[in-house]
Each structure stands twice: as structure tokens, then as C-alpha cells.
GUVONU-884284 format. One record per residue: y, x, z of N, C-alpha, C in turn; residue in three letters. Coordinates in pm, whole numbers, padded with zeros to 5 digits, always signed. Example, Ala and Ser with C-alpha at 12.3 -4.5 7.8 and 13.67 -1.06 7.14 Angstrom:
BEGIN
-00569+01319+00780-00450+01230+00780-00330+01320+00780Ala
-00225+01285+00708-00106+01367+00714+00003+01290+00787Ser
END
This chain:
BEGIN
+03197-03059+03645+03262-02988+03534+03402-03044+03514Unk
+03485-02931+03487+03667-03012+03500+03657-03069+03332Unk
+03786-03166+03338+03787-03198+03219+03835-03153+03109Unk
+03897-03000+03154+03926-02900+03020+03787-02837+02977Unk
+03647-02818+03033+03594-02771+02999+03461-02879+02930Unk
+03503-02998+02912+03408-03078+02845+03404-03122+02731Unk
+03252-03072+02631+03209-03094+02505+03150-03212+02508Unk
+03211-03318+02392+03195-03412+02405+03045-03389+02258Unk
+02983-03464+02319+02822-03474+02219+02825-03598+02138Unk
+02727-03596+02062+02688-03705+01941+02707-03834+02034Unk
+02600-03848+02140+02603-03912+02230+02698-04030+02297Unk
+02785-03905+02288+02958-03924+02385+03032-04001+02305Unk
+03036-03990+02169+03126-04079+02105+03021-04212+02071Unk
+02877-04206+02061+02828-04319+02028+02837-04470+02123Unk
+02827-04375+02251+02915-04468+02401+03036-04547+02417Unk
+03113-04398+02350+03245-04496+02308+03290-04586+02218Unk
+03224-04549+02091+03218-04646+01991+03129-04703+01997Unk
+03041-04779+02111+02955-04857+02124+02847-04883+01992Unk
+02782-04769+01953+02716-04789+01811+02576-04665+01883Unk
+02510-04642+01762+02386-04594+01793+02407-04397+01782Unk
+02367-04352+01792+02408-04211+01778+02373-04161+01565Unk
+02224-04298+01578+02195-04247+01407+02347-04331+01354Unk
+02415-04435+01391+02513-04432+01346+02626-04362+01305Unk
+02677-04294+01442+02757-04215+01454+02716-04090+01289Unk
+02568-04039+01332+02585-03937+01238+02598-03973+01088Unk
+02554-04090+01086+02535-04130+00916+02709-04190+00880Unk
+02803-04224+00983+02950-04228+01010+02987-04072+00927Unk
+02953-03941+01023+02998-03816+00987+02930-03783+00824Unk
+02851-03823+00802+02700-03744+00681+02710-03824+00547Unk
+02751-03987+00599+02725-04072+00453+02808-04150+00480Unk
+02909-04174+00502+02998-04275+00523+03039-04398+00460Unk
+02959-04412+00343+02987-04484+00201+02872-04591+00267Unk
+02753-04565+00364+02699-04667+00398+02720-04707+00492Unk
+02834-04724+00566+02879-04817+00644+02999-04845+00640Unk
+03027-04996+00714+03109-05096+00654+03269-05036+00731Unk
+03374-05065+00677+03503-04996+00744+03539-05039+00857Unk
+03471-05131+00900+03491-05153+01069+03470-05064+01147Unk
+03309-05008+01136+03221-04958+01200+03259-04796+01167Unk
+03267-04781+01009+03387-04646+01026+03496-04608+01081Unk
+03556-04686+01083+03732-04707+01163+03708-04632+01334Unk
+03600-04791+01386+03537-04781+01522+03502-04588+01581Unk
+03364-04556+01461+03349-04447+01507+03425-04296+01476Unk
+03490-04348+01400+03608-04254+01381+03720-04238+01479Unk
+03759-04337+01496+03845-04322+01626+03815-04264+01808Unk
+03666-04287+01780+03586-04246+01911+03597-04092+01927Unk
+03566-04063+01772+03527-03887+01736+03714-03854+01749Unk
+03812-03878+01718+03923-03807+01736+03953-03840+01880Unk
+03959-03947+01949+03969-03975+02128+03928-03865+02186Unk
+03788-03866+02158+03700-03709+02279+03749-03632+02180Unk
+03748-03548+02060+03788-03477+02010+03671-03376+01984Unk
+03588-03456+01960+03417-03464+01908+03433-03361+01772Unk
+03354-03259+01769+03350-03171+01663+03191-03127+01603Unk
+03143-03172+01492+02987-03146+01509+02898-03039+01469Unk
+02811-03013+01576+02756-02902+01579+02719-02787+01490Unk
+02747-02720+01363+02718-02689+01264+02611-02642+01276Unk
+02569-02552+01416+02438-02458+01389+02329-02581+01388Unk
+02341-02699+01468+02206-02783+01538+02199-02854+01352Unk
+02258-02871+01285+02311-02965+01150+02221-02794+01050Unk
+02243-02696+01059+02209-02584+00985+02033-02543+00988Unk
+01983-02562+01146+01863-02558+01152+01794-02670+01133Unk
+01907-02804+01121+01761-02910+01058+01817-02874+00890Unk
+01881-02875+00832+01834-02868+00715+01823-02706+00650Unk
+01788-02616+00740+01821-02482+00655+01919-02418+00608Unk
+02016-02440+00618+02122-02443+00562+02225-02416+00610Unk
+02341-02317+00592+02483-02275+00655+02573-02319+00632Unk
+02582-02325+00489+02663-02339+00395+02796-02266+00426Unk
+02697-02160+00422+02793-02033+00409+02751-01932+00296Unk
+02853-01884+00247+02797-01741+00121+02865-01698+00118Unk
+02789-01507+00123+02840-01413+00125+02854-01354-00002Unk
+03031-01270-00055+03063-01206-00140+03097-01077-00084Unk
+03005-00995-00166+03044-00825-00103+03109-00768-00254Unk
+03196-00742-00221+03300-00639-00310+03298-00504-00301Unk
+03315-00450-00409+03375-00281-00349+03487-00258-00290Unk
+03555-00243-00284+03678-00297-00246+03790-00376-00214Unk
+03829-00383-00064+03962-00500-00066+04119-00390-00046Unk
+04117-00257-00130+04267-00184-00116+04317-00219-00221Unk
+04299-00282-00329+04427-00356-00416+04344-00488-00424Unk
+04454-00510-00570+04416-00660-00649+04342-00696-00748Unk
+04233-00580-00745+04108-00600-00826+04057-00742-00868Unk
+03979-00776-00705+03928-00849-00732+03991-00994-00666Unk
+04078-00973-00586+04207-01088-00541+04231-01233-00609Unk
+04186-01239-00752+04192-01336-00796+04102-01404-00813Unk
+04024-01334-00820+03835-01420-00869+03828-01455-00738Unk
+03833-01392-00645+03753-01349-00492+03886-01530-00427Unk
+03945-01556-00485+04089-01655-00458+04017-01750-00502Unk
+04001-01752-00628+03954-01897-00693+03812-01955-00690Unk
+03716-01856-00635+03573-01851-00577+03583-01906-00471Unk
+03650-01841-00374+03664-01931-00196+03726-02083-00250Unk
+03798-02110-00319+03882-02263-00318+03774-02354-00376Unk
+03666-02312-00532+03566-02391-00568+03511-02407-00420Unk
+03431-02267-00341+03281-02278-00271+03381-02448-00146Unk
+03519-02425-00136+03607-02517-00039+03527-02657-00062Unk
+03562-02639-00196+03564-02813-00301+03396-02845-00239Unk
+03351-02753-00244+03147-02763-00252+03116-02791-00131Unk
+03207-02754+00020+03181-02751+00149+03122-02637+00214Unk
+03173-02563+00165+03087-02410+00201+03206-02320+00230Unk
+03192-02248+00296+03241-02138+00375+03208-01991+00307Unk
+03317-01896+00259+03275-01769+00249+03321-01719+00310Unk
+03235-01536+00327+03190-01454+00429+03291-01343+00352Unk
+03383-01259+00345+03347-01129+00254+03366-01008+00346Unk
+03279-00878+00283+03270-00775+00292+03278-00650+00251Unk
+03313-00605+00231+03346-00489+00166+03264-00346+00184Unk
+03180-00257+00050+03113-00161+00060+03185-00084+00042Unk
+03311-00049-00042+03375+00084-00054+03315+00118-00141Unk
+03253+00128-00246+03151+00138-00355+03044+00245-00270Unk
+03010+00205-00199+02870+00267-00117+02763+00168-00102Unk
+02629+00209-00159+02553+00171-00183+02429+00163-00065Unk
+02465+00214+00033+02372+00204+00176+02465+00109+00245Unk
+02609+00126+00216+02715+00009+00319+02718-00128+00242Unk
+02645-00144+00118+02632-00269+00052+02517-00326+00111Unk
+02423-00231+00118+02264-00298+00164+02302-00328+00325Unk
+02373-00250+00361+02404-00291+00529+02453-00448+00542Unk
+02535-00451+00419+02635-00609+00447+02539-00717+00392Unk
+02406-00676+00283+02355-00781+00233+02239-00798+00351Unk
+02201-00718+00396+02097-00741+00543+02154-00851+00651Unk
+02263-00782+00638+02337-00855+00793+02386-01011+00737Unk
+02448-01040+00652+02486-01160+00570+02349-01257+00621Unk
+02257-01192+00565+02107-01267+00490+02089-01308+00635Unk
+02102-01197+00753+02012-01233+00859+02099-01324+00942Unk
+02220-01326+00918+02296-01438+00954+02321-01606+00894Unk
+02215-01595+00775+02176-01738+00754+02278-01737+00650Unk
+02352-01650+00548+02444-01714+00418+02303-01800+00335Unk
+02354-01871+00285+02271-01915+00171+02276-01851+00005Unk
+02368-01791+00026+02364-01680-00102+02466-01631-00096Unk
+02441-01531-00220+02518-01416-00216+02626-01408-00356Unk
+02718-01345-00334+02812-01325-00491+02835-01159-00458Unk
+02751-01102-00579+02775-00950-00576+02842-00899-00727Unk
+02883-00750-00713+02977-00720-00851+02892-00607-00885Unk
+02876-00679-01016+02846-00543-01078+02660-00552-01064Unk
+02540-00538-01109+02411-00462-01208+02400-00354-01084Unk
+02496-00254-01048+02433-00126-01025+02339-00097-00927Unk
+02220-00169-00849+02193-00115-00743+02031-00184-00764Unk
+01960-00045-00619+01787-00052-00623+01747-00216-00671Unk
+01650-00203-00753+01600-00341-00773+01567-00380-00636Unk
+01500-00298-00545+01453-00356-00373+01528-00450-00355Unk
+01678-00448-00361+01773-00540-00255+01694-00655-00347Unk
+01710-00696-00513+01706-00772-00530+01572-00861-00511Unk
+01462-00781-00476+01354-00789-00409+01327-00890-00291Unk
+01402-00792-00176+01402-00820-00079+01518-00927-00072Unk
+01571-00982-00165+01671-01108-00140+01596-01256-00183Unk
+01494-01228-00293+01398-01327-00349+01259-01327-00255Unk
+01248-01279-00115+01121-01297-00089+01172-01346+00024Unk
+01316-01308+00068+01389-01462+00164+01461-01566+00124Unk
+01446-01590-00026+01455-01709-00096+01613-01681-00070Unk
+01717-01629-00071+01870-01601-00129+01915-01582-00258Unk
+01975-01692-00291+01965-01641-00446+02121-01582-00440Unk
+02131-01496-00541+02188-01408-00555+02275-01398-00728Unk
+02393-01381-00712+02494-01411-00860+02586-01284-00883Unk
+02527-01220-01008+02621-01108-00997+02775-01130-01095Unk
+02852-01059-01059+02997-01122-01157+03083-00988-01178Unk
+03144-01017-01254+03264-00946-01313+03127-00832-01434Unk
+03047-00833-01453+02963-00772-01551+02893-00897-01607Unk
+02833-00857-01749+02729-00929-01828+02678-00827-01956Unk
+02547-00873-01905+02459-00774-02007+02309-00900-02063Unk
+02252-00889-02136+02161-00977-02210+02002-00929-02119Unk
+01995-00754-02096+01896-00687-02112+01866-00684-01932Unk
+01907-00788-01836+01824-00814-01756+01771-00918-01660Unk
+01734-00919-01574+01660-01093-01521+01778-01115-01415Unk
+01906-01024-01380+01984-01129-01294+02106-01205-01346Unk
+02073-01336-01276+02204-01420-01321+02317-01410-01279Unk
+02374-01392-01402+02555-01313-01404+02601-01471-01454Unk
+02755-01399-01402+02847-01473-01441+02986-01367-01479Unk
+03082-01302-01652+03092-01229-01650+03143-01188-01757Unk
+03153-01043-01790+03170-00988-01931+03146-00843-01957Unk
+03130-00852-02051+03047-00709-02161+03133-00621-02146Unk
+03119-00493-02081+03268-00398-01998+03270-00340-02147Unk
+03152-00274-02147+03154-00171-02329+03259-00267-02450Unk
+03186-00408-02465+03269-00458-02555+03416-00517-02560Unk
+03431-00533-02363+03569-00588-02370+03685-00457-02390Unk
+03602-00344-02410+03720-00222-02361+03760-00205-02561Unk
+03666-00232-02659+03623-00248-02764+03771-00256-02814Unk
+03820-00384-02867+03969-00397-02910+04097-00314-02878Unk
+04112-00246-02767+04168-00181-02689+04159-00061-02753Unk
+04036+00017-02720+04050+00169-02815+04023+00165-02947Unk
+04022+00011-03002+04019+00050-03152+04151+00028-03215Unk
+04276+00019-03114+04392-00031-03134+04471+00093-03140Unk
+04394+00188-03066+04464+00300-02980+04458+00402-03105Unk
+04296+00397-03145+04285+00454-03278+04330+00427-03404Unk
+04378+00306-03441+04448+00271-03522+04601+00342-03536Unk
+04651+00320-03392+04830+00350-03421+04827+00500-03453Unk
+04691+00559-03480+04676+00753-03498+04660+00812-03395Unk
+04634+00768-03273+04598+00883-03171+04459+00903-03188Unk
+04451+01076-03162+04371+01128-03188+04323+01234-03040Unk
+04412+01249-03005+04373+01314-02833+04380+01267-02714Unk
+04284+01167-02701+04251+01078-02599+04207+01109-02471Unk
+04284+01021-02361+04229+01112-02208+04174+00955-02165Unk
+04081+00934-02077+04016+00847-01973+04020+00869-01842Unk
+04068+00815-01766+04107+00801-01627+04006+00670-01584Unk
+03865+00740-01511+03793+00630-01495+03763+00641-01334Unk
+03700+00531-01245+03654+00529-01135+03543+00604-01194Unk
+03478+00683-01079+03329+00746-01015+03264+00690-01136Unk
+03160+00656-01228+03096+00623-01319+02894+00624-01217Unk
+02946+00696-01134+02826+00673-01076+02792+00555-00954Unk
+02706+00475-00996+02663+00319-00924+02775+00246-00936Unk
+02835+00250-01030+02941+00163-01105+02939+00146-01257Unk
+02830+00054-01263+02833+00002-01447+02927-00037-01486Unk
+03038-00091-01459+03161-00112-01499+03215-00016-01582Unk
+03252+00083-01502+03332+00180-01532+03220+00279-01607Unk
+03113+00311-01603+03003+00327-01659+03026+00291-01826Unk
+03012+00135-01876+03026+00077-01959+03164+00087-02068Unk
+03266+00104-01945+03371+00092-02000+03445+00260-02109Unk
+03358+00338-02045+03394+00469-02098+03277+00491-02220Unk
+03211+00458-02213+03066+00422-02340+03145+00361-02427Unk
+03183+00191-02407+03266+00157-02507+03368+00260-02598Unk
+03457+00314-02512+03534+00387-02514+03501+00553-02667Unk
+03365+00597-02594+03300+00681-02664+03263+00661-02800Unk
+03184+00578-02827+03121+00490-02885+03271+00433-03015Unk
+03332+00393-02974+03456+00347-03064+03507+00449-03128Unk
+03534+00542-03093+03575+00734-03130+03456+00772-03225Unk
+03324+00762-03213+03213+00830-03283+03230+00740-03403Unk
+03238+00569-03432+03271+00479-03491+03391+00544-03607Unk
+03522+00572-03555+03575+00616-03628+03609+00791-03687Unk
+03490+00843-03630+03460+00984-03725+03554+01042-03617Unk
+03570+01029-03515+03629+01121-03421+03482+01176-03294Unk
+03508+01313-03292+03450+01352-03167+03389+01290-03027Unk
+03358+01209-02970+03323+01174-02869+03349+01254-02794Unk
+03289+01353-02754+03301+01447-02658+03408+01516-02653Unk
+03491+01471-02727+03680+01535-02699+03714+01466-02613Unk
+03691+01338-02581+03745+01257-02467+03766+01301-02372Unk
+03899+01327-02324+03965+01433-02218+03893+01312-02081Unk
+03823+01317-01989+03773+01179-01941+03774+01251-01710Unk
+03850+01217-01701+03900+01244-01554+03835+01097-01444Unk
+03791+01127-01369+03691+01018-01268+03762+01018-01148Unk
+03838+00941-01061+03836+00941-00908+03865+00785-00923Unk
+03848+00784-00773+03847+00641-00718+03991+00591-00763Unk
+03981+00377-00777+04061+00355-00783+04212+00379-00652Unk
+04325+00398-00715+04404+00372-00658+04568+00401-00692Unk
+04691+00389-00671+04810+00465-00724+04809+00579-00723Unk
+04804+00647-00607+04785+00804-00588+04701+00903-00637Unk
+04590+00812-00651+04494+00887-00764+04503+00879-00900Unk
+04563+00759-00949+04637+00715-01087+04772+00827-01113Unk
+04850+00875-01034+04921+00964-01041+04863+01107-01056Unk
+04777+01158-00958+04706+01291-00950+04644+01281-01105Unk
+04562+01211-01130+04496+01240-01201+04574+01300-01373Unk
+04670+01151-01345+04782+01190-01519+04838+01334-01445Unk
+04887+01350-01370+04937+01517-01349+04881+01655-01418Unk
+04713+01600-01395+04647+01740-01444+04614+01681-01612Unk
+04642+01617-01652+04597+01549-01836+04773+01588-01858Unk
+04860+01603-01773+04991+01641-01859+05017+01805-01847Unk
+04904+01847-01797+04914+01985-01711+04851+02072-01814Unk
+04748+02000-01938+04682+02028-02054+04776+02133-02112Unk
+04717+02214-02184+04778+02327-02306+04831+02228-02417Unk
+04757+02150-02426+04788+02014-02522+04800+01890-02462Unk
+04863+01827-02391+04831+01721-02316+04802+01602-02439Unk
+04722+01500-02373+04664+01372-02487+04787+01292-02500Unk
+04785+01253-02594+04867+01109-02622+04862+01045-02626Unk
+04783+00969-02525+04752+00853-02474+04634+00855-02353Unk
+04668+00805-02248+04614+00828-02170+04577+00646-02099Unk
+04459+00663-02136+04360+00530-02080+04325+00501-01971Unk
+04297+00427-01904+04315+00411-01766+04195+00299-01760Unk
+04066+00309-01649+03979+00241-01605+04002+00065-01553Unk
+04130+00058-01466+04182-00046-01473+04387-00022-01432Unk
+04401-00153-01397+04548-00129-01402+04587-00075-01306Unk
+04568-00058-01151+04599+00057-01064+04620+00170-01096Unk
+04532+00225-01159+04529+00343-01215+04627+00394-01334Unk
+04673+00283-01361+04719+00299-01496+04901+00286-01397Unk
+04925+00206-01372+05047+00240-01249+05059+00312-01170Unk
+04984+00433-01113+04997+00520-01065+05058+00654-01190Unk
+04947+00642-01300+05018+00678-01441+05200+00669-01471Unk
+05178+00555-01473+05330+00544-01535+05429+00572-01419Unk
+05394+00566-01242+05466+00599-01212+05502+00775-01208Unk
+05374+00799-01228+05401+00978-01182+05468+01047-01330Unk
+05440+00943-01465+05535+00985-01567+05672+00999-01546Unk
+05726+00905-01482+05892+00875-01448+05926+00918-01317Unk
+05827+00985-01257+05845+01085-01139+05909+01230-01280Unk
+05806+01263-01352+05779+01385-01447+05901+01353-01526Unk
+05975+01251-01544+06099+01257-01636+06011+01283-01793Unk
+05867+01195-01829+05825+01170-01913+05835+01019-01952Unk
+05864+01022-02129+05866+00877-02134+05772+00800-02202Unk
+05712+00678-02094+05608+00560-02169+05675+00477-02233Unk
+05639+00460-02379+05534+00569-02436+05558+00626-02532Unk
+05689+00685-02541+05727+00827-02639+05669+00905-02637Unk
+05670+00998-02518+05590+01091-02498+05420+01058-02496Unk
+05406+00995-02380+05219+00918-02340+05259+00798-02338Unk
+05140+00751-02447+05067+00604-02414+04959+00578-02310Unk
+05024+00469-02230+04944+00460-02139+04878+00308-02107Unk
+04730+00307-02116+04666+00158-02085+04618+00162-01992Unk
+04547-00040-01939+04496-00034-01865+04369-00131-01891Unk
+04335-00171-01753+04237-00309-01766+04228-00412-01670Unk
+04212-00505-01686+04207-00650-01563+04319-00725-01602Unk
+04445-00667-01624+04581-00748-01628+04562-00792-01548Unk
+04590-00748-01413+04586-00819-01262+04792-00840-01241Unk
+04874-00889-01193+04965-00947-01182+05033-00802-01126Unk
+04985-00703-01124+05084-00516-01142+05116-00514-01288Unk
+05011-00543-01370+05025-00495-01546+05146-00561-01562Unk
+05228-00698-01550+05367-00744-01607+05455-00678-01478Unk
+05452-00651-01375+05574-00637-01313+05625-00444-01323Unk
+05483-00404-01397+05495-00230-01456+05652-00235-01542Unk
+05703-00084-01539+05807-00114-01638+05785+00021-01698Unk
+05739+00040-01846+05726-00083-01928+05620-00154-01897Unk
+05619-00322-01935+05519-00380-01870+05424-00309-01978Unk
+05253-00269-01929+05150-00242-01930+05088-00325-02042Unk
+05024-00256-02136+04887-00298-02241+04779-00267-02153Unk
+04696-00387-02216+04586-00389-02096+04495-00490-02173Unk
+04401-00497-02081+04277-00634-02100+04281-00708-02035Unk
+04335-00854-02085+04314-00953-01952+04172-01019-01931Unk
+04098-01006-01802+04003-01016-01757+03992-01200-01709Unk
+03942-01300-01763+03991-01425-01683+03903-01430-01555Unk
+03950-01385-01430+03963-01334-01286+03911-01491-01199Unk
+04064-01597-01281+03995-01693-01178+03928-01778-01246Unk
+03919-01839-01359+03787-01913-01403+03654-01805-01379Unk
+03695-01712-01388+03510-01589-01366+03474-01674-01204Unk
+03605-01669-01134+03559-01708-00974+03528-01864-00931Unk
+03602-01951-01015+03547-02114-01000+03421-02102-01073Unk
+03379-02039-01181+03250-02054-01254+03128-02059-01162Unk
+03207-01918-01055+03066-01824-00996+03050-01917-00877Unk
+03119-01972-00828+03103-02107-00702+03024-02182-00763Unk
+03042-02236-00903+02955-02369-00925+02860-02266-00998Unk
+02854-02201-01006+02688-02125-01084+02577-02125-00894Unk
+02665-02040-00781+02625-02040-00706+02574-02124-00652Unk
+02670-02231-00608+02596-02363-00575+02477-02448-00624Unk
+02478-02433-00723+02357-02483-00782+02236-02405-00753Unk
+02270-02295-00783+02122-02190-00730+02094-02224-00618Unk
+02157-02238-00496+02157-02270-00355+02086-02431-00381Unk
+02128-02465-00396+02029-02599-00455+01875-02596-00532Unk
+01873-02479-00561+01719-02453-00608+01771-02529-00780Unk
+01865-02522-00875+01873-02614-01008+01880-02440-01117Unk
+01806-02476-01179+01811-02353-01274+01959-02326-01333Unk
+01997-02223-01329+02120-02166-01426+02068-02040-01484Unk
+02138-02055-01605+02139-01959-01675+02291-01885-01697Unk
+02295-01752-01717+02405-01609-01693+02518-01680-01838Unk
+02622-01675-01768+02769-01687-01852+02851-01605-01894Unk
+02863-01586-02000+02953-01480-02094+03085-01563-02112Unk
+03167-01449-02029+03351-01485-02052+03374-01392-02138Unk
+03488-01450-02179+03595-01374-02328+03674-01302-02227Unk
+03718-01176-02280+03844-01109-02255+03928-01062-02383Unk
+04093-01076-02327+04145-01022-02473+04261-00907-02452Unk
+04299-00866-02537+04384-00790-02558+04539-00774-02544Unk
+04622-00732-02433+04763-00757-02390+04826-00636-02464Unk
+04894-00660-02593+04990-00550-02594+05094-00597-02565Unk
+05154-00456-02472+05258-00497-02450+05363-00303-02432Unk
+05411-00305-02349+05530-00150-02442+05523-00055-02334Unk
+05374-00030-02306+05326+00119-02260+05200+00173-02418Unk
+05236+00144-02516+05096+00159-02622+05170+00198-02760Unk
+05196+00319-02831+05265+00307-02924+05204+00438-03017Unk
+05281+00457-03096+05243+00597-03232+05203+00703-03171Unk
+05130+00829-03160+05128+00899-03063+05267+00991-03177Unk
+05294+01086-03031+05374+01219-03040+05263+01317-03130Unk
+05359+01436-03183+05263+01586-03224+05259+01648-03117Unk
+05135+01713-03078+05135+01804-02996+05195+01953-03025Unk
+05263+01946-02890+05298+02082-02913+05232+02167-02813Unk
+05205+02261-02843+05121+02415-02748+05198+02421-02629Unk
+05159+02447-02507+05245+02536-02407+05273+02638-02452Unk
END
């Protein structure tokens, strides 16, 4: 065998560093029990050959990958960019490796990624969002994967979240909206179907309107997927109204920048004419002009939380589900509404 093509083994450096091989590994594994000679020694052996250790042979004696998989709905914006940021740097700190994947909010291409994950040995999982067959969660507890759902929290079921109350965080927001006197309200939400989020967030929404002796079911309430272009399409046909609303709400902040841009496409002004919100306060809401009212979502403590909630489960240590605060950004897309006038 030439000498570009040789893997140097446990073995190979224990030769060179003239020590035992259980040395060598308790050198790589526990190092605190041996003396700095003998560390120095087998340390220098392992960078000489350029000794790298086996992860899978280290994975099948203890079970273990120390790897975990996070499936998202999406990676086409900055949804989830920040949690999904500060989640990989904790699982770093922990020694673990994440996997991610993306369903597209499809619910057969989620079960595809949690099959394939599982059968590739993650030790758990970080999923978003409540919405899907109890089976997966089934079939994730009878191969012992424990499993952490995030960016949602609800009281009324058995999985452990890490998270917040979509209905109540949207809460301050349209009771703000209702306050300054608007009264003809539009919602620009993602799909509402196998998405409790957005689900929740338009309930809140409802729910706050019936609260203050307004209609519910006036809620001018428009659904497509996140994105700019659909954040634009959608305010097009709510300004296209016989009455268009005066204020136009937005599911999260993509959506809500696609809004304000197709206003100042329209030579309409935010928010003289339409008030326009959002949600997440993901790092689009300040660089919007005007910068964006919104909900700031805390993105990356939700994502260091969900590493050390995770880890521990992976450890078999009981946790119990965490409720994060979200608050309220005004800022100068949110103001008095206009009178409507008729076409």
C-alpha cells in the first residue's frame, strides 16, 4: 500500500507513542486522567500519522452519533436562520453535529426526512411546529428518538416544546391595530393548513376583533405561501377591494415586505394610505423602509434553549416544554387608519 493511501489506526499511534492503545483512547475520550507527559506523548503521535478517530466504530459502541436532525419548512428566506444559527453553535458547544432538511411544508416530504434521519442513526430530532399524524410521533418513541418541537407552545399536549403561544403572541399586535381605529382589516397568512402557526396566528387575530365588538368574519384574510412575490400579489388584490382595508397584516415579515414593496411599486403610502404589519422581526423588519411593526420572536435564545432541551433528552434526563416571551415592535409602517372611499 503507497504511503498516500495509509490510515493510520488506534494501534498506529499507540506504537508510536509507545503507550497502550486503552491509553491512546482514554488520551482522545478523558484526558483529565492522564498525566501531561503521556498527553503531550500521545498527542503528538496522533498529529505525526495524522490519526483521525473512527466516529462510526466510537457510534456503534456507545449508540450514539451525536448527530441531530432539524427539519424545517423551509430554507427560501430568514425565517428560521436565526434559531436554526444559534441551535447548530449550542448542539457545537455539546459535540454534536446537525443534519438539516427541509419539507417545503409537505407533510409526506417531512415523514420522508424523519425516516431517513432516524435510519441514519441522528439521536434526535428538532421539528417546527404541533402539526402532524401522531404516527410519526409514534413511530419516533418506539425507536427511542426523542423528539423537540419549537417555534410553537401550547399547554394541551404530551410533546416537549420549546416556544411560544402564536394566538397570544399575535395578541398585542391586533389589539394595537384596533386601538389606533382600524376597523377594515385584511390578513395575509401562509396556507393555514398543517401549519398551526399560522393556524393560531389568524385565531388570535379573530378572536381579538370578536373581543372588541367587531365582526370576525369581516377579516378580509388572503393565504399563500411565504414569500416577497407572494407578499406583493397578495396586497395587490386587498388594494384591488371596492373598499380596500386599512391595514393590512401580514403572517410574518416576508410577507409583509413584499407588501410594502408592491405599495411603493402602486405609488401608495405606508402608512397613510395602508398600515402594514408583520411577525418574527427577522433582520428584513429594520432594513424595510418604513422600518416594519412587527413581533419580535426571540429566534436565537428559542435555538440555544432547544440544543440544551435536546441534549438532555438524548441523555434520557426529563425536561419539561418552555414558554418564551414575544413583544411588540412599533415602529412607522402602523398608524390611524384612512376613510374609505368607494371605487
Amino acid at each position: 500500500m503507497s504511503q498516500s493511501n495509509f490510515i493510520p489506526t488506534l494501534a498506529d499511534v499507540a506504537k508510536k507513542a509507545g503507550v497502550s492503545t486503552a491509553t491512546v483512547s482514554r488520551c482522545l475520550n478523558s484526558p483529565d486522567q492522564l498525566s501531561q507527559a503521556t498527553r503531550k506523548k500521545v498527542m503528538s503521535a496522533v498529529a505525526e500519522l495524522g490519526y483521525a478517530p473512527n466516529f462510526n466504530a466510537q457510534s456503534l459502541a456507545a449508540r450514539r452519533t451525536n448527530t441531530v436532525g432539524a427539519i424545517i419548512p423551509t430554507m427560501d428566506n430568514a425565517i428560521f436562520a436565526r434559531g436554526l444559527q444559534a441551535f447548530q453553535e449550542e448542539l457545537g458547544n455539546l459535540g454534536k453535529t446537525l443534519i438539516v432538511a427541509s419539507s417545503s411544508y409537505r407533510p409526506d416530504l417531512e415523514l420522508e426526512h424523519i425516516k431517513t434521519l432516524t435510519a441514519r442513526g441522528a439521536d434526535g430530532l428538532l421539528l417546527i411546529g404541533y402539526d402532524r399524524n401522531p404516527e410519526i410521533y409514534n413511530f419516533l418513541k418506539q425507536r427511542d428518538v426523542p423528539s423537540l418541537v419549537a417555534w410553537a407552545y401550547q399547554t394541551d399536549t404530551d410533546q416537549t416544546s420549546v416556544g411560544f403561544n402564536n394566538e397570544k403572541a399575535i395578541r398585542p399586535l391586533i389589539e394595537e391595530v384596533i386601538a389606533l381605529g382600524h376597523r377594515n382589516i385584511a390578513f395575509i397568512s401562509a396556507p393555514k393548513k398543517n401549519n398551526d402557526r399560522a393556524r393560531d396566528r389568524v385565531t388570535g387575530v379573530r378572536m381579538a376583533m370578536q373581543r372588541a365588538g367587531l365582526d370576525p368574519r369581516s377579516l378580509k384574510l388572503i393565504e399563500t405561501p411565504y414569500s416577497i412575490e407572494n407578499g406583493q400579489a397578495a396586497f395587490q388584490k386587498l388594494v384591488a377591494l371596492d373598499c380596500p382595508p386599512t391595514v393590512a397584516m401580514c403572517g410574518n415579515d416576508v410577507l409583509a415586505a413584499g407588501a410594502i414593496k408592491q405599495a411603493k411599486e402602486m405609488a401608495l403610502s405606508v402608512p397613510d394610505y395602508i398600515s402594514i404589519t408583520g411577525f418574527d422581526d427577522i433582520e428584513l423588519a429594520s432594513l424595510a423602509e418604513p422600518q416594519l411593526t412587527t413581533v419580535h420572536v426571540p429566534h436565537k435564545a428559542m435555538g440555544k434553549i432547544a440544543a440544551q432541551m435536546l441534549g438532555k433528552m438524548i441523555d434520557q434526563q426529563i425536561v419539561e416544554s418552555q414558554e418564551l416571551s414575544t413583544e411588540l415592535r412599533l415602529r412607522g409602517t402602523l398608524t390611524t387608519p384612512r376613510a374609505c372611499k368607494l371605487k
